[in-house]
C-alpha positions as a Markdown table, in Angstrom:
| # | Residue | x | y | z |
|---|---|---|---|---|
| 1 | Unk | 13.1 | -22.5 | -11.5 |
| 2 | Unk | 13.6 | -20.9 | -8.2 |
| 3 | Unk | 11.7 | -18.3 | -6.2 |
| 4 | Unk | 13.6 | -15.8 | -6.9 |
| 5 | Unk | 14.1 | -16.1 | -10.8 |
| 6 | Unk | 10.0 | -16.1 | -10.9 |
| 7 | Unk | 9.4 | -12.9 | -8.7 |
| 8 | Unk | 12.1 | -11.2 | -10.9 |
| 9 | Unk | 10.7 | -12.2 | -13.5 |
| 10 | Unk | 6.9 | -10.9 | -12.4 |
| 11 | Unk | 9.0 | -8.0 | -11.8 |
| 12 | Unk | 10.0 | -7.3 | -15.2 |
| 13 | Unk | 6.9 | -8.4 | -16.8 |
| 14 | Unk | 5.0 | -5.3 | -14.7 |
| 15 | Unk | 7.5 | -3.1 | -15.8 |
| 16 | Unk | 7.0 | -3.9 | -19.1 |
| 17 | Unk | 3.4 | -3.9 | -19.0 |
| 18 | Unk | 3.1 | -0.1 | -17.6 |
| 19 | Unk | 5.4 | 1.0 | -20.0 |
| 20 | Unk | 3.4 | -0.8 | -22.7 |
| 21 | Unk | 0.2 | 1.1 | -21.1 |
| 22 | Unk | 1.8 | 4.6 | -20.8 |
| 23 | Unk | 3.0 | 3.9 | -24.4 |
| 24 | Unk | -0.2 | 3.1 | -25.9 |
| 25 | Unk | -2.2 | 6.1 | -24.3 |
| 26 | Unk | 0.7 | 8.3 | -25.2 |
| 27 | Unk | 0.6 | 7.8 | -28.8 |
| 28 | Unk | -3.4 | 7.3 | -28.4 |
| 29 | Unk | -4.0 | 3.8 | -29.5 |
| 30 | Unk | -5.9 | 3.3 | -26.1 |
| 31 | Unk | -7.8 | 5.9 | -24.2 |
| 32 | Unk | -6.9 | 6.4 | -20.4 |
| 33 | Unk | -10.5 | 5.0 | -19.2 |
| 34 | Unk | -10.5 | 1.8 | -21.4 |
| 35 | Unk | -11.0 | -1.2 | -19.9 |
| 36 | Unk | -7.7 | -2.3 | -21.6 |
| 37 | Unk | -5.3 | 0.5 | -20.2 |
| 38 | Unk | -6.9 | -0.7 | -16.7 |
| 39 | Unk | -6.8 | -3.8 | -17.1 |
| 40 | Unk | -2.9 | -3.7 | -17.6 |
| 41 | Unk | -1.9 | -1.1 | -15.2 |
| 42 | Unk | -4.0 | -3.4 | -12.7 |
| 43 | Unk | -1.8 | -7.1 | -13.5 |
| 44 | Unk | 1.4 | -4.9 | -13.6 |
| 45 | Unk | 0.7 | -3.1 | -10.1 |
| 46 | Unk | 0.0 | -6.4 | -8.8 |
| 47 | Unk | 2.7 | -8.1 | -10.1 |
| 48 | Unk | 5.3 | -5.2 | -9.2 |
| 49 | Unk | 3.5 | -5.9 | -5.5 |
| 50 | Unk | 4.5 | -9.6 | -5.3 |
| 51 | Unk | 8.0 | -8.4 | -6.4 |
| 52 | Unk | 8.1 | -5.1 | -4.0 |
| 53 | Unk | 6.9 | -7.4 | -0.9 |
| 54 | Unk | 9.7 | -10.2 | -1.5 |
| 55 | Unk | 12.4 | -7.7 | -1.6 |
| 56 | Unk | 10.8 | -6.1 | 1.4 |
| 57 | Unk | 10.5 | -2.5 | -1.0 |
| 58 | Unk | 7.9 | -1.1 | 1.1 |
| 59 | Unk | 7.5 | 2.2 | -0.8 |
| 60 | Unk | 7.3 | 0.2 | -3.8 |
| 61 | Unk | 4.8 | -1.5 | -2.4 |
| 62 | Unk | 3.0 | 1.4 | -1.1 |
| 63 | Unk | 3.1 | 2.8 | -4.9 |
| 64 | Unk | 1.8 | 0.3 | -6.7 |
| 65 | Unk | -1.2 | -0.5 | -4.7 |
| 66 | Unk | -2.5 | 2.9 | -5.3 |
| 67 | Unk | -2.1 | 2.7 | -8.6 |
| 68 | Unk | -3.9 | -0.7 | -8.7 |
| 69 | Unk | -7.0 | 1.3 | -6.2 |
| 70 | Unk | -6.6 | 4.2 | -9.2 |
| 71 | Unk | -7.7 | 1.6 | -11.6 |
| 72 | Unk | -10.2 | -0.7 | -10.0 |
| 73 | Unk | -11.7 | 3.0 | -8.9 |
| 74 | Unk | -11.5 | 4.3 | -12.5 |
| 75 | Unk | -12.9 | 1.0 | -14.0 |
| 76 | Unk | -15.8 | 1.0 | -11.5 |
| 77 | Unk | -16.7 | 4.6 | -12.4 |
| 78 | Unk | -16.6 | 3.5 | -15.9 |
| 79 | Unk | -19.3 | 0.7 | -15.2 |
| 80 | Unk | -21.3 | 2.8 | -12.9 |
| 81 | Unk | -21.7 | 5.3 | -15.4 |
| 82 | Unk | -22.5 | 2.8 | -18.3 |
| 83 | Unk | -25.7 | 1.9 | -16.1 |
């Protein structure tokens, strides 16, 4: 497969997994603090990064790194208050 079938295919896979996220909070199957929720909203902001910066989507970009900081910040807060 080519370069470009892969990263559009990351692309999708993001997609999919925030609105699998948003989904599962929504009908409260996963809280908005769980490690889970995080932890899926962190790969899919990464992966939608690696897609944004191939087709040069800088605001895309721009987007979905803060939502990845939002959830490394929540899941450290999370830990730091387990201590």
């Amino acid at each position: 497969m080519n370069t470009t079938l892969w990263i559009d295919i990351f692309g999708w896979i993001g997609v999919v997994l925030f609105l699998v996220a948003y989904i599962l909070v929504s009908i409260r199957k996963l809280e908005g603090d769980s490690l889970v929720y995080q932890a899926m909203n962190i790969v899919a902001g990464i992966l939608l990064v690696a897609n944004s910066l191939y087709y040069h989507a800088m605001p895309s970009v721009g987007a979905n790194v803060a939502w990845i900081g939002i959830g490394v910040f929540a899941l450290a807060r999370k830990k730091k208050k387990a201590k």
